[in-house]
C-alpha positions in Angstrom: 0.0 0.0 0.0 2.6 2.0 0.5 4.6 1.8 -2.5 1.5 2.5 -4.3 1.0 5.1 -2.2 4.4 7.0 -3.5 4.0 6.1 -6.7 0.8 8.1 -7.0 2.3 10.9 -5.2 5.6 10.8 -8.0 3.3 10.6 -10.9 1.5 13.5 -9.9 4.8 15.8 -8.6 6.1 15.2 -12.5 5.2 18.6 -14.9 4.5 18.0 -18.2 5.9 20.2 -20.5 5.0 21.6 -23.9 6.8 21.2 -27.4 7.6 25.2 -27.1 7.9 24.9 -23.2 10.9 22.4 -24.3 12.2 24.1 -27.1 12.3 27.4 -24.9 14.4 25.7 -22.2 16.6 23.8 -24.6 17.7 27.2 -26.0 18.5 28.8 -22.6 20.4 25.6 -21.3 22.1 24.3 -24.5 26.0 25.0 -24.1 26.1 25.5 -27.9 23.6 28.0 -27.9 25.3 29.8 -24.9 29.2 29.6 -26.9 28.0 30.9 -29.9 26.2 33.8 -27.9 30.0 34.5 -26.5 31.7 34.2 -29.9 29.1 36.9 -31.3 30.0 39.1 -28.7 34.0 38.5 -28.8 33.2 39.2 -32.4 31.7 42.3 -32.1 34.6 43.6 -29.4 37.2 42.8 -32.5 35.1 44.6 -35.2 35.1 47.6 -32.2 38.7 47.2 -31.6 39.1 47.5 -35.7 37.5 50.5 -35.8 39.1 52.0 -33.5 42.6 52.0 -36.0 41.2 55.0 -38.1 41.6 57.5 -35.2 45.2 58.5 -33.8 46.8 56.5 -31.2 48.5 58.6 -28.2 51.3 56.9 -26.1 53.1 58.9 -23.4 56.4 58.4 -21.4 57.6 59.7 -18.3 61.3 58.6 -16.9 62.5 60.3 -13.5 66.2 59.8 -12.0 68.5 60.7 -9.6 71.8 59.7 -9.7 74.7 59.3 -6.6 77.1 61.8 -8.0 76.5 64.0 -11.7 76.4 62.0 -14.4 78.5 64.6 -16.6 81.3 66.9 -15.6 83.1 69.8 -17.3 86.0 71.0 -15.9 87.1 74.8 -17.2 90.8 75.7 -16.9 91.1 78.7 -13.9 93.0 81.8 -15.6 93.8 85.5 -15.8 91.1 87.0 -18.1 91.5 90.3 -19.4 89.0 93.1 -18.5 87.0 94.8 -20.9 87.0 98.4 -21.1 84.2 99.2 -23.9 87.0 100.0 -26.0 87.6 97.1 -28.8 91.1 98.2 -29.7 92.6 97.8 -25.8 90.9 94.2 -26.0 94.0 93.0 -27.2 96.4 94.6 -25.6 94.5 94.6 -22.2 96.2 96.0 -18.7 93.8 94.6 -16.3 92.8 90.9 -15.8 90.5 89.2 -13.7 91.0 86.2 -11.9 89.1 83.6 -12.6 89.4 79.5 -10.7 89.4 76.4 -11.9 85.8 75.3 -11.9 84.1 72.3 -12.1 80.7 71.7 -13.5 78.1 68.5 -12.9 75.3 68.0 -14.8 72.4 65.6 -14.8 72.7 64.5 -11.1 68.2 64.5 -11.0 66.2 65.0 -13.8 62.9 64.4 -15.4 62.0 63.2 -19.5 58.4 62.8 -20.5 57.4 62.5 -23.9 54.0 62.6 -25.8 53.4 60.8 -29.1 50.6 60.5 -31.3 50.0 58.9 -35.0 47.4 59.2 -37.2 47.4 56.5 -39.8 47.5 58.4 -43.3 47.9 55.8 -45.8 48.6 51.7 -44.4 47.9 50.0 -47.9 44.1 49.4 -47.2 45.1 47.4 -44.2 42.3 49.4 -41.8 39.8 49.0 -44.1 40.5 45.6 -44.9 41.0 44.8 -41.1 37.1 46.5 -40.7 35.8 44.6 -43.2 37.4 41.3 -42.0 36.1 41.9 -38.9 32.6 42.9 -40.1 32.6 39.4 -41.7 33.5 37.6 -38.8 30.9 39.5 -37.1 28.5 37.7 -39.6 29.5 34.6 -39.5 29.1 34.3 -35.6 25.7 35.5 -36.2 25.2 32.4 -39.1 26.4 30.4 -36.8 24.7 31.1 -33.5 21.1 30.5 -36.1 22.8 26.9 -37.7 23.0 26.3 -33.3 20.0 27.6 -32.8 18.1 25.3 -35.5 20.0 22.8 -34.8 19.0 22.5 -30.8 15.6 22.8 -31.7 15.2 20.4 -34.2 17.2 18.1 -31.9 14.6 18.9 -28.7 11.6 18.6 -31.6 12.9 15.1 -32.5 13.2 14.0 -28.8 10.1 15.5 -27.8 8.1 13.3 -30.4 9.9 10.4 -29.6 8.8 11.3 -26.0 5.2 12.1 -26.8 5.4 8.4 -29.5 6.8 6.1 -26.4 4.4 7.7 -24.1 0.9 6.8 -26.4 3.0 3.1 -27.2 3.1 3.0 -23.1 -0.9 3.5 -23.2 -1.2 1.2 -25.9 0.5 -2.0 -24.0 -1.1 -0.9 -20.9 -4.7 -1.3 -22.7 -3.6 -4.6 -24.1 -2.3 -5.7 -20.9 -5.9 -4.9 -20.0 -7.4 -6.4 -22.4 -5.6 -9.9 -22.0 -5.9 -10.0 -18.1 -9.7 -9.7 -18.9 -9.4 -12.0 -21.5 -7.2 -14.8 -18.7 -10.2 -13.9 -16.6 -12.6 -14.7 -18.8 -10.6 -18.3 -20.0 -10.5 -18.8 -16.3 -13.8 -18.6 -15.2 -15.0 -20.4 -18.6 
C-alpha cells in the first residue's frame, strides 16, 4: 500500500511540458547556444577594436632619475682674463685681468624626460579597411552560426520530444492490451 502510495504521489509531482515549453528551455540551457552567444559578442569587441585603428593613437612616457654623483662633468681651466673696457682696440692689448678659478661643472645629477606621441594612420595600404571589413565578416559569421545552433537544438529537442510524446501513447497502448488480455485470462479462467 505504500509503494502505491508514493508512486501516486511521484506521478502527480512530475510537470508536463509543452513542445515550445521544451524548445524554450533547450535554448537557454544548450551550451552550444550559450558559446555561440560569447563568440558573437567577442566578435563584435574585434570589429570595435578594428574601428578603433582609423583615429590617432596617443602613447606617453615619463622617466624620473636621480643619480649618486653628476652623471657629466666639465672641468674649465682657472685663468687670468682680461678686462674689458668698452674700447675694442685695448681688448688685445688689455692691462687689467680678472681672476678667474678652476671650476668644475656637474650635470644631470636629478632630472625628469616625459614624452607625448601620437600617430594618425594616413595611408597603411588598405590594411584598416581591410582589417574592418574582416572583422565585419566575422561579425556575420558568428551570427550564421549562432542560427545553424540555434536550428539545430531545436530540431534536436523537436525530435526527442516526439519520440517522447510516441513512447508515451505506445506505453498506453501496452497498458490497454495488458488490459485487455488479463480480462481475456479472466474470462478463460472462469470459462
Amino acid at each position: 500500500m505504500l509503494l502505491s502510495v508514493m508512486n501516486v504521489s511521484l506521478v502527480f509531482a512530475q510537470h508536463q511540458l509543452s513542445l515550445e515549453e521544451s524548445k524554450q528551455l533547450a535554448l537557454q540551457n544548450n551550451c552550444k547556444m550559450k558559446n555561440s552567444n560569447l563568440e558573437i559578442e567577442a566578435a563584435s569587441q574585434v570589429k570595435k577594436a578594428a574601428f578603433t585603428n582609423y583615429f590617432p593613437s596617443v602613447s606617453a612616457s615619463g622617466v624620473m632619475f636621480k643619480a649618486k654623483d653628476y652623471l657629466m662633468e666639465m672641468e674649465t681651466a682657472g685663468g687670468n682674463l682680461p678686462v674689458y673696457d668698452g674700447n675694442p682696440a685695448n681688448l688685445a692689448s688689455a692691462t687689467q685681468f680678472a681672476y678667474f678659478p678652476n671650476t668644475i661643472t656637474g650635470l644631470m645629477k636629478t632630472g625628469t624626460v616625459g614624452m607625448v606621441t601620437a600617430m594618425q594612420p594616413i595611408f597603411t595600404g588598405g590594411r584598416i579597411v581591410n582589417g574592418n571589413k574582416l572583422a565585419s565578416l566575422g561579425k556575420d559569421v558568428s551570427e550564421d552560426k549562432s542560427r545553424l545552433a540555434q536550428n539545430e537544438v531545436l530540431l534536436k529537442t523537436e525530435e526527442q520530444y516526439w519520440q517522447v510524446v510516441s513512447l508515451n501513447e505506445k506505453e498506453k497502448t501496452i497498458l490497454r492490451y495488458e488490459d485487455l488480455l488479463n480480462g481475456l485470462l479472466a474470462q478463460v479462467e472462469d470459462a
